[in-house]
Structure formats: C-alpha cells, structure tokens
N, C-alpha and C positions, 0 to 999 in steps of 0.2 A: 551186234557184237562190237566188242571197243577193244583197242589192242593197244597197250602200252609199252615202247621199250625200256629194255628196263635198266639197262647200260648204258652211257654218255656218250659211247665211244663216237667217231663219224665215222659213216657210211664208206666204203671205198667200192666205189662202180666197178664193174667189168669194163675193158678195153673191147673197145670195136662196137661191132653192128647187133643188136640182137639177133638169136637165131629164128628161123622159120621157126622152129620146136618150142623155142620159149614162148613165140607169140600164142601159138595154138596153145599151148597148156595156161597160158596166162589169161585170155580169152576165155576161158572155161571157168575163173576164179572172179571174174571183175564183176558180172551181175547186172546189176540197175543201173550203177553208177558208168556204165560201158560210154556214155555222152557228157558229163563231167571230165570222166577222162578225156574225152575228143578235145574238151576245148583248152582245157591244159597241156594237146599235144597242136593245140591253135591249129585244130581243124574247124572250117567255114560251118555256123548253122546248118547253112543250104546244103551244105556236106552231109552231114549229122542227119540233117531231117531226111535227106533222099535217101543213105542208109536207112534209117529207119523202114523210110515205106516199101523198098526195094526186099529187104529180106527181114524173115518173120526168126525169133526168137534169139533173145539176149545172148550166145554164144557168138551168134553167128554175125550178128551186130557191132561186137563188139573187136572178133575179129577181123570184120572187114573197116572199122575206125582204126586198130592197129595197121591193117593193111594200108592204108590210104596212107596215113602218116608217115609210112618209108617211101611210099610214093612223092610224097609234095617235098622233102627236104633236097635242099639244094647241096648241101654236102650228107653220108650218108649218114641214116640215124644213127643214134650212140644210146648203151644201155645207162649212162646219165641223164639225159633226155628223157628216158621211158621212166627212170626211177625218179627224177626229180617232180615228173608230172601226179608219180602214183602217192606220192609224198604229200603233193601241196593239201592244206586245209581242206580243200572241196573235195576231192575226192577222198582221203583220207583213208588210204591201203600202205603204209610205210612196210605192213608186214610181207606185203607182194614185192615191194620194188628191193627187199633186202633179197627173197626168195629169186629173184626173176632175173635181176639187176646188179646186185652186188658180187661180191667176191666174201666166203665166207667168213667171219670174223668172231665165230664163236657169240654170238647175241643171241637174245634172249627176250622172245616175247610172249607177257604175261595175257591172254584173253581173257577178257571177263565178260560173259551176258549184259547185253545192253538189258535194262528194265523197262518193261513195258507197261 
C-alpha cells in the first residue's frame, strides 16, 4: 500500500507526550516496519534485537519499541518525535503520524495498492 498526501499543507503535531492509548492503537497499525521505527526513534540494535527474541508477535514488538522509547528520553517524549520518525523515508507511514501525531487539519490521503 503507498499513500500519498495530497495537500501541501505542514503537519502541526500535538502538544505533549503521547498517550498510553495512542501508543497501543498505533502498535497495532505499524506491522513489519515495528524495527525501522525503533531506529528512527534511535533505539539500540541490541534493544531491537532483545525485543525481538523476548516477545513473539508484531504488535506486541512494536509496542514494547514504543514503550522503550518513552523510557530512554531524557526530556519527555513529544507526539513530534513520534510523527517525525513515522514520517521519515524508512519507515514511511506519514498517514499514521498525521492520524496518531497530529492535530487535525482537514488532509487528505489518497491510498493506492502497491503492485505486485
């Protein structure tokens, strides 16, 4: 699936911390890319990798790489943070960090089937 916006506008984040609620429902949308994210939110391999072995299924993976990441910041996280990660190239979910992250601004995005 590829998702294109389709308005110029920029993003305007949410103020504050993400909530517990956004994490668990956002966790449930990230998928494969749950370790891409990690390292856009510059969590350790060794981080990454022991999630991995430690708990079985990509929810719950990916959950606990969101959990970790409000763990290691030294000031607390910001739903900027979260949306600028889910934004970059690599992982490439702009349609999550608008849904998750942002503040609504009326945008608009087109999904088209990726071809296989």
């Amino acid at each position: 699936m590829i998702c294109f916006l389709v308005t110029q506008q920029n993003l305007v984040f949410k103020s504050g911390s993400p909530s517990a609620e956004d994490l668990h429902l956002l966790a449930r949308e990230i998928g494969p890319t749950w370790k891409v994210l990690g390292r856009q939110l510059r969590i350790a391999d060794c981080d990454l990798n022991q999630i991995e072995a430690d708990y079985e299924g990509q929810y719950e993976q990916c959950y606990r790489v969101l959990k970790r990441w409000t763990e290691l910041q030294v000031n607390p996280p910001t739903y900027e943070g979260l949306g600028q990660a889910l934004q970059h190239d690599a992982v490439a979910r702009p349609e999550l960090a608008e849904k998750y992250c942002c503040q609504n601004e009326g945008q608009e995005y087109v999904v088209i089937p990726s071809r296989k």
